[in-house]
VMD Tcl script that builds the backbone (N, CA, C; Angstrom):
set m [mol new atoms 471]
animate dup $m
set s [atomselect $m all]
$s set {name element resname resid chain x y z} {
  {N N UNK 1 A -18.296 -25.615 -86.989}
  {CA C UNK 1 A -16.965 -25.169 -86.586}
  {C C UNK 1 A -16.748 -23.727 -87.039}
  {N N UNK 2 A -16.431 -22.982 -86.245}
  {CA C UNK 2 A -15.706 -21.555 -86.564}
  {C C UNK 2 A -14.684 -21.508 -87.147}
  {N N UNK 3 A -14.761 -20.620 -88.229}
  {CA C UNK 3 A -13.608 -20.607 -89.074}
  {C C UNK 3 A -13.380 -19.005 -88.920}
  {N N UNK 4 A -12.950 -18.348 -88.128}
  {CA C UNK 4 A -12.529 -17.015 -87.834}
  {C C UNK 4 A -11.643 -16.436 -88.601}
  {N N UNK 5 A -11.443 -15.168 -89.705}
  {CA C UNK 5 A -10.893 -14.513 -90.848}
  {C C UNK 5 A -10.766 -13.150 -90.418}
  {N N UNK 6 A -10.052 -12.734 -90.461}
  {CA C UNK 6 A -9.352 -10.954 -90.897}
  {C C UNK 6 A -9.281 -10.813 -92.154}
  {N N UNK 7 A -9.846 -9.847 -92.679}
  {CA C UNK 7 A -9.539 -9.792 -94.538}
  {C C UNK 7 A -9.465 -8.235 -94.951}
  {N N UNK 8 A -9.023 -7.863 -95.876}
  {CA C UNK 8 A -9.689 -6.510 -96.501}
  {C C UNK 8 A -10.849 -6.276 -96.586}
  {N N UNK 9 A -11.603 -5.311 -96.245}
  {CA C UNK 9 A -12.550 -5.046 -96.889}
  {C C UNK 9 A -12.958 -4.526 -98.205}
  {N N UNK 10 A -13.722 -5.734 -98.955}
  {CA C UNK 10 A -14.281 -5.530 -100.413}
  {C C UNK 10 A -15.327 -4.268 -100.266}
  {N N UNK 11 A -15.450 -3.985 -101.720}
  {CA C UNK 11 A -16.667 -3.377 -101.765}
  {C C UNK 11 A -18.233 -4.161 -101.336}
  {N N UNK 12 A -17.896 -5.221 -102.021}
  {CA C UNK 12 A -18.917 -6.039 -101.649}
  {C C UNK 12 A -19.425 -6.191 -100.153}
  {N N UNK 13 A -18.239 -6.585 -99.792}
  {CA C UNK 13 A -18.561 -6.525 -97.815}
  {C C UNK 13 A -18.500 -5.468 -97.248}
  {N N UNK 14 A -18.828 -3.896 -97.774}
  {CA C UNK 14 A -18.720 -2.594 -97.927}
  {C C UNK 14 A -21.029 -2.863 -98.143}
  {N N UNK 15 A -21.142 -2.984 -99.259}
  {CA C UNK 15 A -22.227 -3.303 -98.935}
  {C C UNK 15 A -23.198 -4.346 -98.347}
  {N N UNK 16 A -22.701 -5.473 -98.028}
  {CA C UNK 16 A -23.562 -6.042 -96.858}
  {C C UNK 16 A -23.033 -5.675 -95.880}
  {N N UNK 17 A -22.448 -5.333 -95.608}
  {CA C UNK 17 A -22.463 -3.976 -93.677}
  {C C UNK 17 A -23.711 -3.186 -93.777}
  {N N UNK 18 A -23.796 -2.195 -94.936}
  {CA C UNK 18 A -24.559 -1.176 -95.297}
  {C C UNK 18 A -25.826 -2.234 -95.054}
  {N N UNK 19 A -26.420 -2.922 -95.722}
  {CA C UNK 19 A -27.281 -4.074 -95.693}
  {C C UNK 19 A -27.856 -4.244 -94.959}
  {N N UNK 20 A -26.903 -4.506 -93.973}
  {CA C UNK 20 A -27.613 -5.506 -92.467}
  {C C UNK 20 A -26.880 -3.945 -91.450}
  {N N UNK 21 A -26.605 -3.017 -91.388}
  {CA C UNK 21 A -25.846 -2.046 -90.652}
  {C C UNK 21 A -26.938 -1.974 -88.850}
  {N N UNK 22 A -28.241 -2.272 -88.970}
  {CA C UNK 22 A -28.677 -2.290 -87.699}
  {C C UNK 22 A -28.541 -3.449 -86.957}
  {N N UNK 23 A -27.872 -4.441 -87.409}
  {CA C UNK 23 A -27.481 -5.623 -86.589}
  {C C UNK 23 A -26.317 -5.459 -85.866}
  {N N UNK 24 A -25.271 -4.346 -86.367}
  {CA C UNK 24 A -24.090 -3.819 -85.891}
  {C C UNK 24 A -24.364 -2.691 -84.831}
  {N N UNK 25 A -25.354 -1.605 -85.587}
  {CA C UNK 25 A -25.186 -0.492 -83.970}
  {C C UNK 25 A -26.835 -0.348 -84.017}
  {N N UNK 26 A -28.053 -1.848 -83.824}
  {CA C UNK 26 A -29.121 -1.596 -83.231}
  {C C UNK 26 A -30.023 -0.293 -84.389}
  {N N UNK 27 A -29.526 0.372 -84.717}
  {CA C UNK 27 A -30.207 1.369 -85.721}
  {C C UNK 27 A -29.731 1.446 -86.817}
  {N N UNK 28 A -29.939 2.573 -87.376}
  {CA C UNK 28 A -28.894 3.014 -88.781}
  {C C UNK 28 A -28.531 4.500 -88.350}
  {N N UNK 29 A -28.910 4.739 -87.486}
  {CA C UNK 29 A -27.852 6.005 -87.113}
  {C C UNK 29 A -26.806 6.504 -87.716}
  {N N UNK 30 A -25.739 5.650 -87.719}
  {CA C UNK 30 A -24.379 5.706 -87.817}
  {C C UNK 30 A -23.999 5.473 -89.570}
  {N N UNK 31 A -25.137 5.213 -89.898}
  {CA C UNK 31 A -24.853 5.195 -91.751}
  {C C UNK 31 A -24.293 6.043 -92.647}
  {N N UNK 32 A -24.671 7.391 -92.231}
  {CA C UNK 32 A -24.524 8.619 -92.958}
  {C C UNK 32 A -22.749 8.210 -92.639}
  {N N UNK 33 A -21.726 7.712 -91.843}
  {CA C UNK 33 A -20.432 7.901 -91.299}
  {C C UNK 33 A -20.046 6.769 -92.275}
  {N N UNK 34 A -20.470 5.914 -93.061}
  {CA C UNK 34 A -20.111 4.993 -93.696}
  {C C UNK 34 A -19.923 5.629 -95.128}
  {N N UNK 35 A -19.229 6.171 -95.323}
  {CA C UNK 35 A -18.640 6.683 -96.660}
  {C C UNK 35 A -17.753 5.573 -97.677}
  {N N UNK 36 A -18.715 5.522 -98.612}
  {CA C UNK 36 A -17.684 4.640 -99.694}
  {C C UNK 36 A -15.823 4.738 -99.761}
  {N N UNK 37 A -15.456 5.748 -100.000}
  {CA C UNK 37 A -14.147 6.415 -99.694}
  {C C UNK 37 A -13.786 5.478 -98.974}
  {N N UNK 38 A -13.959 5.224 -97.891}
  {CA C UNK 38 A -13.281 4.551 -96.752}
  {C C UNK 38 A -12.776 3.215 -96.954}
  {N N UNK 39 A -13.437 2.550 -97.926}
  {CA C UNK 39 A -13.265 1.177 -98.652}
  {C C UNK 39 A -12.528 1.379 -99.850}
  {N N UNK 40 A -13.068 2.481 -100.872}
  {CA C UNK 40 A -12.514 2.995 -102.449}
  {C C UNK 40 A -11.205 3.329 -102.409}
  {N N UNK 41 A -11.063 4.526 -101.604}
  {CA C UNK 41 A -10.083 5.276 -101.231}
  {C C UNK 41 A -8.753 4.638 -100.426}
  {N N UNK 42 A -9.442 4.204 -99.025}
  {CA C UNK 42 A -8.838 3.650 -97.821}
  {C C UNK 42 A -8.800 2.212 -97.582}
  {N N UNK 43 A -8.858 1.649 -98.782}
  {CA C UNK 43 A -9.322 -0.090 -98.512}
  {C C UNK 43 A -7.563 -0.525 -97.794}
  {N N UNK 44 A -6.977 -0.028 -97.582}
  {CA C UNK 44 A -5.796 -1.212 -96.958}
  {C C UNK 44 A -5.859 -1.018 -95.933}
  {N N UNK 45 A -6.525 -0.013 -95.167}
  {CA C UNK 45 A -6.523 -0.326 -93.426}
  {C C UNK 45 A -8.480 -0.084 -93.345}
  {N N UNK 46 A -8.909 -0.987 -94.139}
  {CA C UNK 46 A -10.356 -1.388 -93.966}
  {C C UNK 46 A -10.718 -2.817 -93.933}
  {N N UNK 47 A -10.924 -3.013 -92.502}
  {CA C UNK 47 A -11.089 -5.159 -92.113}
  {C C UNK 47 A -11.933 -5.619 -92.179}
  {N N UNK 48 A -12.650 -6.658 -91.775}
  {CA C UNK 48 A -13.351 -7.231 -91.460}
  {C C UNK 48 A -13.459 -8.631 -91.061}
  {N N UNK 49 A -13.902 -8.818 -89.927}
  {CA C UNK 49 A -13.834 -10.340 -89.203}
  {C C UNK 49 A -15.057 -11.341 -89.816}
  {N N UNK 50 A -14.542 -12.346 -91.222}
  {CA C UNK 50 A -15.638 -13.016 -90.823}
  {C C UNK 50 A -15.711 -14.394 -90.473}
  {N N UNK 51 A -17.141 -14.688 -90.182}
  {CA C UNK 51 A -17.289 -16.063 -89.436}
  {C C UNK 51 A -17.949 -16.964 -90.855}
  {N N UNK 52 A -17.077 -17.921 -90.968}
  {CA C UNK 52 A -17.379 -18.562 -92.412}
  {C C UNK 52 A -18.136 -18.039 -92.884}
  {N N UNK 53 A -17.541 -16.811 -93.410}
  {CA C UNK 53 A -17.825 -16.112 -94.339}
  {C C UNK 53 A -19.237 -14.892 -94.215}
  {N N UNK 54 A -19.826 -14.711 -93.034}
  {CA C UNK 54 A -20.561 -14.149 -92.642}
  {C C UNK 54 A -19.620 -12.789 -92.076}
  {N N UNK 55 A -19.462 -11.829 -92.287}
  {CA C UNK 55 A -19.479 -10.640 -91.475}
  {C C UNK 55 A -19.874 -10.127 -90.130}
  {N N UNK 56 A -19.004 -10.296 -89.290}
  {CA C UNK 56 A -19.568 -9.929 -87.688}
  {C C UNK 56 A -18.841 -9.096 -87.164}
  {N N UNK 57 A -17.503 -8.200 -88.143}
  {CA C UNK 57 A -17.090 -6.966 -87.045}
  {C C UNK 57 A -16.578 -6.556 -88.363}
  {N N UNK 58 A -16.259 -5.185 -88.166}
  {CA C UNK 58 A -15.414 -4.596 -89.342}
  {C C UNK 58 A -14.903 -3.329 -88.504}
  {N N UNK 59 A -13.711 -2.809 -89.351}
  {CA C UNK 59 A -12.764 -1.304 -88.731}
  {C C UNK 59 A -12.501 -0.988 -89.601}
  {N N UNK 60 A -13.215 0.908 -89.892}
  {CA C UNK 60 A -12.429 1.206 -90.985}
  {C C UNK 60 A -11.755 2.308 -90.922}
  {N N UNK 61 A -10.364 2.875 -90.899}
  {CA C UNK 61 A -9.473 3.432 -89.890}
  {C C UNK 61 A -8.363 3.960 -91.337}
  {N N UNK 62 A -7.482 4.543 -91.591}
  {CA C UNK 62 A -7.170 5.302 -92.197}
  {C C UNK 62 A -5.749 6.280 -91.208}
  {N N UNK 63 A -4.598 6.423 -92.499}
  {CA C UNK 63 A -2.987 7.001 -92.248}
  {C C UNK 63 A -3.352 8.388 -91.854}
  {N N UNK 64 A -3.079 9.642 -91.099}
  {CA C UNK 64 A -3.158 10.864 -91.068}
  {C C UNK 64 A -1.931 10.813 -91.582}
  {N N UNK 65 A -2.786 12.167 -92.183}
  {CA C UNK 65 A -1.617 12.821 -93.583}
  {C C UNK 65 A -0.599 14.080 -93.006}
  {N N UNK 66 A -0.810 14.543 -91.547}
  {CA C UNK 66 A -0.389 15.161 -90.924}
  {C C UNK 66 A 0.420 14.390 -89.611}
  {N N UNK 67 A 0.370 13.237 -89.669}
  {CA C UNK 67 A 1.349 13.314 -88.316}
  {C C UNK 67 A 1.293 11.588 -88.512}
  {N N UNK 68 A 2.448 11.330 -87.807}
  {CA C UNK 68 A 2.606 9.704 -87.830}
  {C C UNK 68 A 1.690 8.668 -87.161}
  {N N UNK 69 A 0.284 8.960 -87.178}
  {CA C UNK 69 A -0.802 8.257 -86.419}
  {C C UNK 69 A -2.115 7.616 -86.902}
  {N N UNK 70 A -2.311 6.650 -87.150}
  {CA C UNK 70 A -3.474 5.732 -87.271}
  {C C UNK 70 A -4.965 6.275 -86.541}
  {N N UNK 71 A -5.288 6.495 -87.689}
  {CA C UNK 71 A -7.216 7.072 -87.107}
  {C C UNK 71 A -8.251 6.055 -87.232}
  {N N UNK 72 A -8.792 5.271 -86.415}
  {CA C UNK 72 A -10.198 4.378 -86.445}
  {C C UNK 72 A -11.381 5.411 -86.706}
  {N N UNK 73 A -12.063 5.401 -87.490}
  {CA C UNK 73 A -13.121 6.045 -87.944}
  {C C UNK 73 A -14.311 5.076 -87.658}
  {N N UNK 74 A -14.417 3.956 -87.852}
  {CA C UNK 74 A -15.294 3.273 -87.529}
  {C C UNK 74 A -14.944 2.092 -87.224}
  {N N UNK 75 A -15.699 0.805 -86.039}
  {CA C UNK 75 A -15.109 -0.429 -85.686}
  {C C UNK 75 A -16.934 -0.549 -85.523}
  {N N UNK 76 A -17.069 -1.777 -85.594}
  {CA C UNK 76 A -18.472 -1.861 -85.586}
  {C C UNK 76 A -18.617 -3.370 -85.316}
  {N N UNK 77 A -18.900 -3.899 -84.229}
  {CA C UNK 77 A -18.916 -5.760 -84.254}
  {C C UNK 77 A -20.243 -6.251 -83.896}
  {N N UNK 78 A -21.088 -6.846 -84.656}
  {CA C UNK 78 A -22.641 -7.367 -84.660}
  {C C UNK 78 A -23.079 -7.007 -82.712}
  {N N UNK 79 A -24.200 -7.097 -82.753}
  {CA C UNK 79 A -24.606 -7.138 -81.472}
  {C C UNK 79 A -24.921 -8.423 -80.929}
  {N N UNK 80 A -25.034 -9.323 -81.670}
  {CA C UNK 80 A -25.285 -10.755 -80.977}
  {C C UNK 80 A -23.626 -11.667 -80.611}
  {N N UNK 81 A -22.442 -10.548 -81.071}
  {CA C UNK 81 A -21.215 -11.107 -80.674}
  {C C UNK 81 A -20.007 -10.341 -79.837}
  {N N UNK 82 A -21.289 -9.557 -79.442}
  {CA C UNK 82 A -20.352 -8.295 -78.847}
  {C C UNK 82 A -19.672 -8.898 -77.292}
  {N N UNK 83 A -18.916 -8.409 -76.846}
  {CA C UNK 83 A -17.846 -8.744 -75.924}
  {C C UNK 83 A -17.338 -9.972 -75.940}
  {N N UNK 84 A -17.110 -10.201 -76.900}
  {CA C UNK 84 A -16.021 -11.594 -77.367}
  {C C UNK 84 A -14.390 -11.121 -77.795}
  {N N UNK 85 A -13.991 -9.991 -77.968}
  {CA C UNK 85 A -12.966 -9.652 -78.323}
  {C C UNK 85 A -12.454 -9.462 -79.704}
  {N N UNK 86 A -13.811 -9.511 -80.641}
  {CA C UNK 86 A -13.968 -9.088 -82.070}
  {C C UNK 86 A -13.362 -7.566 -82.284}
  {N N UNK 87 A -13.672 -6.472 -81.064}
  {CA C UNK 87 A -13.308 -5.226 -81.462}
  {C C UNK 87 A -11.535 -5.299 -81.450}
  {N N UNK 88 A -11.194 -5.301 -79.999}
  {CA C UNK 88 A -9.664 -5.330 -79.992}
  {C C UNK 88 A -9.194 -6.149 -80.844}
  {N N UNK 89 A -9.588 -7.412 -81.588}
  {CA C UNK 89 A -8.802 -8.097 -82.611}
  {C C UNK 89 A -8.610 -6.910 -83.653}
  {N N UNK 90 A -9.600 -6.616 -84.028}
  {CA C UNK 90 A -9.604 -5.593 -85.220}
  {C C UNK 90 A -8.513 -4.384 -84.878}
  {N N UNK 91 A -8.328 -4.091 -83.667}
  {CA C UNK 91 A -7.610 -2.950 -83.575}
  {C C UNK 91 A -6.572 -3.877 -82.948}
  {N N UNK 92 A -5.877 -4.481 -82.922}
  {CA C UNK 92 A -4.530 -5.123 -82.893}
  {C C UNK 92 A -4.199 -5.012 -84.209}
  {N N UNK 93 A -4.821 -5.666 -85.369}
  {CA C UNK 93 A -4.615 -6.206 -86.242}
  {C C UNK 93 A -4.125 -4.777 -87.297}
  {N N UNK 94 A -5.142 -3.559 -86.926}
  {CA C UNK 94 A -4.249 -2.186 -87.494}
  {C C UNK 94 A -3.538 -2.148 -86.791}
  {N N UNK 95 A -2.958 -1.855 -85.486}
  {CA C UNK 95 A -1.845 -1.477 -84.764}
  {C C UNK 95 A -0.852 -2.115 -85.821}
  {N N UNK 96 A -0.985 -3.124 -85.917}
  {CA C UNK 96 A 0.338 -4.452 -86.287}
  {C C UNK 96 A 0.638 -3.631 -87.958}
  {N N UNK 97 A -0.222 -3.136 -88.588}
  {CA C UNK 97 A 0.021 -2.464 -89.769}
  {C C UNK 97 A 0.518 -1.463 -89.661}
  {N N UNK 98 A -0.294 -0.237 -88.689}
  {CA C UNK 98 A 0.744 1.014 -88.606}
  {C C UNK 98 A 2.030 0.950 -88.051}
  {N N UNK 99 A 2.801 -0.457 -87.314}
  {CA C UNK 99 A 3.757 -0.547 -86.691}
  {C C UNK 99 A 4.817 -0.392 -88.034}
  {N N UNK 100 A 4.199 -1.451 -88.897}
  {CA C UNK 100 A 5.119 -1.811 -89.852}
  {C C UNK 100 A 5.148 -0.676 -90.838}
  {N N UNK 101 A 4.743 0.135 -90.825}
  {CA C UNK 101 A 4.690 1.712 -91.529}
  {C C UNK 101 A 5.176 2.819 -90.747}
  {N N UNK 102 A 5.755 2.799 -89.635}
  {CA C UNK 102 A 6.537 3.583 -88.947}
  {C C UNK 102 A 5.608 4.116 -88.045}
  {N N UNK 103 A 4.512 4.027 -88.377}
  {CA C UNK 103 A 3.361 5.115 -87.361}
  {C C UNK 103 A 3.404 4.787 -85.414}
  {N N UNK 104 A 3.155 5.563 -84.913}
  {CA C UNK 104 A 3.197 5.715 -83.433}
  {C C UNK 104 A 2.421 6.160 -82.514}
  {N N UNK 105 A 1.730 6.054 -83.175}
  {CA C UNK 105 A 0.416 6.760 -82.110}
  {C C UNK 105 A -1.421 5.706 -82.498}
  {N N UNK 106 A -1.960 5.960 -82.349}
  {CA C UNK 106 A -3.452 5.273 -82.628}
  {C C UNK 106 A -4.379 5.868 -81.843}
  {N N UNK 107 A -5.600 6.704 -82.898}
  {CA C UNK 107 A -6.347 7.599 -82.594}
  {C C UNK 107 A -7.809 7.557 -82.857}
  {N N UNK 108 A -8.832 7.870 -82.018}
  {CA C UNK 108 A -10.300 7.453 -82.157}
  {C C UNK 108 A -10.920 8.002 -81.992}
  {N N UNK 109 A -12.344 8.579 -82.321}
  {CA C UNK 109 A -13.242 9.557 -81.331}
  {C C UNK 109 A -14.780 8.858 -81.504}
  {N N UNK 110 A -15.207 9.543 -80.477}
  {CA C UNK 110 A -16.816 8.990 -80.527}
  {C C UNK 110 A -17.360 10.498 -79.982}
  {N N UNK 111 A -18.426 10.759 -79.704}
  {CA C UNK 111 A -19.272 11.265 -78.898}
  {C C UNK 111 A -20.086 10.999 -77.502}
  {N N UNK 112 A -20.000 12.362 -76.635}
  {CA C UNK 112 A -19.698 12.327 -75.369}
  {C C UNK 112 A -20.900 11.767 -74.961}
  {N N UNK 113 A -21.808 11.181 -75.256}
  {CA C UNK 113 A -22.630 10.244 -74.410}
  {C C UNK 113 A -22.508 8.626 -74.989}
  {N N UNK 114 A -21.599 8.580 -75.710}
  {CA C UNK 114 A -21.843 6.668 -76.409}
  {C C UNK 114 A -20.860 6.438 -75.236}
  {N N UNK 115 A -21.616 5.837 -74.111}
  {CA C UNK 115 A -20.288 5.018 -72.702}
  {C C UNK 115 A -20.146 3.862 -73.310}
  {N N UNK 116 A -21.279 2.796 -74.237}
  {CA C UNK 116 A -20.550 1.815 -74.312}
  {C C UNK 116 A -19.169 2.243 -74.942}
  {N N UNK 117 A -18.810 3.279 -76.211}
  {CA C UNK 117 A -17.960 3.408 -77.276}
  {C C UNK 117 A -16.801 4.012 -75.580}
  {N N UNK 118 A -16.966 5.111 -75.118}
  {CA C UNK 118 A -15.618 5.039 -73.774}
  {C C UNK 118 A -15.492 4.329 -73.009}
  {N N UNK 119 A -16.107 3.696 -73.015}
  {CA C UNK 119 A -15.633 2.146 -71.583}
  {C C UNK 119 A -14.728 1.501 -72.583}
  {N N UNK 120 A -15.103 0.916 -73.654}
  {CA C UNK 120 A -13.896 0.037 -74.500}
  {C C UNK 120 A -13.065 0.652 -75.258}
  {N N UNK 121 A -13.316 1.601 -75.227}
  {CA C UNK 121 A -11.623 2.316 -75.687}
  {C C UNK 121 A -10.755 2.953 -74.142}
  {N N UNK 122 A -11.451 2.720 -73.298}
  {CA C UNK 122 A -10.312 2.832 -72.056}
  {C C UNK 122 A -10.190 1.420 -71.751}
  {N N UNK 123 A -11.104 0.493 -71.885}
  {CA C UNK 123 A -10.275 -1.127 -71.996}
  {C C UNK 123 A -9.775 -1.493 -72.371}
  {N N UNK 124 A -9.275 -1.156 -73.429}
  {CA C UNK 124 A -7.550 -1.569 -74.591}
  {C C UNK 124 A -6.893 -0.200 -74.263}
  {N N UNK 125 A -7.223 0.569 -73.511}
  {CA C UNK 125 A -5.540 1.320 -72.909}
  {C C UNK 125 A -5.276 2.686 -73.572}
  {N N UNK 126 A -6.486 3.244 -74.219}
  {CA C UNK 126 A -6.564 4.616 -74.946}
  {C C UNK 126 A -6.790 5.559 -73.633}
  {N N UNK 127 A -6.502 6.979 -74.048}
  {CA C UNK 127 A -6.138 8.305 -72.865}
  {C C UNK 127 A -7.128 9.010 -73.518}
  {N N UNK 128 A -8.020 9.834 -72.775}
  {CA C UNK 128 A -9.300 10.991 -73.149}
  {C C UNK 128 A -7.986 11.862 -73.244}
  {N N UNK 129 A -8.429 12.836 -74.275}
  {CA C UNK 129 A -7.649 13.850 -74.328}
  {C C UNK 129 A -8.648 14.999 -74.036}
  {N N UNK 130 A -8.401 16.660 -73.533}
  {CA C UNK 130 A -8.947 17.507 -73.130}
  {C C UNK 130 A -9.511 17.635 -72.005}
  {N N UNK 131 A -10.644 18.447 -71.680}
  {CA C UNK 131 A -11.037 18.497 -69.686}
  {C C UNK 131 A -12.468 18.394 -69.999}
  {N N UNK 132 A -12.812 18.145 -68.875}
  {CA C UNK 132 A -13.697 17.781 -68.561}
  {C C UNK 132 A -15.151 18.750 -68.399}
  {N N UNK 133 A -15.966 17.946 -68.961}
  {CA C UNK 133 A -17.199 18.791 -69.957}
  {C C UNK 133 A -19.014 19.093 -68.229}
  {N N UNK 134 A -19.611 19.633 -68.203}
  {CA C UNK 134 A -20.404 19.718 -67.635}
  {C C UNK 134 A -21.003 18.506 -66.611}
  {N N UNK 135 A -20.739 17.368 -67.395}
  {CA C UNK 135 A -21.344 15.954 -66.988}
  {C C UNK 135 A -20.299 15.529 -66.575}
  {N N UNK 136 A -18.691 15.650 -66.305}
  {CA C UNK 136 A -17.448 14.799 -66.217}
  {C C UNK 136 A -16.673 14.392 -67.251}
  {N N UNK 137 A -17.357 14.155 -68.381}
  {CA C UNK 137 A -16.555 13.585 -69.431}
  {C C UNK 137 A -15.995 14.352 -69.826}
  {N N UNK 138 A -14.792 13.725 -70.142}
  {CA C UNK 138 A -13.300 14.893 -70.692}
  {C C UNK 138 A -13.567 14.565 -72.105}
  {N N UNK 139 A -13.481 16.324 -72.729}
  {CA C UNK 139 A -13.772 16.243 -74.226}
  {C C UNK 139 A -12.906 17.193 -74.844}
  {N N UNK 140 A -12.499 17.330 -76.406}
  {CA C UNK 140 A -12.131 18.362 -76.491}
  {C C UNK 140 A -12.838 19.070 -77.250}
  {N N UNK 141 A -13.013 20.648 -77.494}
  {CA C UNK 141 A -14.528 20.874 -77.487}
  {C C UNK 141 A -14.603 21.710 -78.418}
  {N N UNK 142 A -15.264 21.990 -79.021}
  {CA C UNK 142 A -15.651 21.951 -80.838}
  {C C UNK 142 A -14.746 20.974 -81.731}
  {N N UNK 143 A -14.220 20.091 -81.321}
  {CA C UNK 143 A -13.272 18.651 -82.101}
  {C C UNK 143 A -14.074 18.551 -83.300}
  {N N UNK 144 A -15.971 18.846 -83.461}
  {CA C UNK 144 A -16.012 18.303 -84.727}
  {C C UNK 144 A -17.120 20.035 -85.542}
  {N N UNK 145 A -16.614 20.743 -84.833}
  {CA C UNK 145 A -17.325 21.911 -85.289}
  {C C UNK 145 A -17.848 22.978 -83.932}
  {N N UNK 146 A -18.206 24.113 -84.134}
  {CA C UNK 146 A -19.128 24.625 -83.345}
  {C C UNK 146 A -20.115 24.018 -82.622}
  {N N UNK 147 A -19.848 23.649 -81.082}
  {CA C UNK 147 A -20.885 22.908 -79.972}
  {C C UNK 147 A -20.926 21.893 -80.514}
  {N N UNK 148 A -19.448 20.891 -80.720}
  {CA C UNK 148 A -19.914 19.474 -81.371}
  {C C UNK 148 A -18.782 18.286 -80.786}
  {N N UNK 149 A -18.662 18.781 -79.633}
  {CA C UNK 149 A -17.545 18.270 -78.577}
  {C C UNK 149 A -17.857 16.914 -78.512}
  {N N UNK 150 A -15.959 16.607 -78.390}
  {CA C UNK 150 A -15.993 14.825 -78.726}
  {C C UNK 150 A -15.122 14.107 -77.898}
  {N N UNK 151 A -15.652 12.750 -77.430}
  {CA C UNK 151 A -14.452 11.983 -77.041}
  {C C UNK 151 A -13.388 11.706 -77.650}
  {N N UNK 152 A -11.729 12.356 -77.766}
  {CA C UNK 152 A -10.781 12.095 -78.526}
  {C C UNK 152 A -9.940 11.046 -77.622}
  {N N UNK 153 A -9.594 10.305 -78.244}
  {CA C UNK 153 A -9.074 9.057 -78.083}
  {C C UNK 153 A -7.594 9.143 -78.676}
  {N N UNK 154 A -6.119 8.785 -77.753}
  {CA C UNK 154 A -4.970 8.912 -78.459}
  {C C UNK 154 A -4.204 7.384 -77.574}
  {N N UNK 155 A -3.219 6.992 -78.252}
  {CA C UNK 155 A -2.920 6.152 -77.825}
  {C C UNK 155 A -1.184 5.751 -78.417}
  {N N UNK 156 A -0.391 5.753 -77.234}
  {CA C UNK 156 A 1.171 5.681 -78.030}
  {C C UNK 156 A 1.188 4.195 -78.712}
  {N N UNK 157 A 1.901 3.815 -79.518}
  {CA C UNK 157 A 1.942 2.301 -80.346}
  {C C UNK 157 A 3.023 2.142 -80.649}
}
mol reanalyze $m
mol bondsrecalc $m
mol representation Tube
mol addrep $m
């Protein structure tokens, strides 16, 4: 029987992500973006979905200190459970927090070739912000530095 959980994220479940992290995005690519901080620092809007007690999605997302809006920095849901609705739970489940903190907006970015990462953030109802880059994709462009143009993701809440 499934016993399906939303929880904080521990440190502990901070490191078995790290652990098992290519069961989530296929590589470890994306490791260097997993900053302790995000759990140490940011643990009240850091989740994780687990399945009796196993770990199969996590979001770790964080208040801007400049404007009334919720930032997802990372959402990550196993690959053997992907399109079950593990991601949007996770991002309901912050929405429902930044609501109750006054916040109004909900904000995301990826990079301009991950389509799986823009197909599902235009499936829960997020807007590309900026124009449109050589290939079509609307980016806004140095978003993460010099020639380091990104899918920005905004969303009213």
């Amino acid at each position: 029987m499934k016993v399906i959980t939303i929880e904080h994220c521990s440190n502990e479940d901070y490191l078995a992500i790290l652990e098992d992290i290519e069961s989530f995005w296929g590589s470890d690519r994306t490791l260097s973006f997993h900053h302790p901080m995000l759990v140490n620092e940011f643990g009240d809007t850091a989740f994780v979905i687990k399945n009796n007690q196993e770990i199969i999605a996590y979001l770790f997302g964080f208040l801007s200190q400049t404007e009334k809006t919720g930032y997802v920095h990372l959402v990550g849901v196993k690959q053997n459970v992907q399109n079950k609705g593990y991601g949007s739970l996770l991002y309901k489940h912050f929405v429902q927090i930044l609501k109750t903190k006054g916040y109004t907006k909900l904000k995301a970015i990826t990079t301009t070739t991950n389509q799986k990462s823009i197909n599902f953030h235009l499936k829960i109802g997020m807007q590309m912000l900026g124009n449109e880059n050589k290939d079509g994709v609307i980016v806004v462009k140095n978003y993460s530095g010099k020639g380091q143009d990104r899918v920005v993701f905004m969303k009213s809440i």
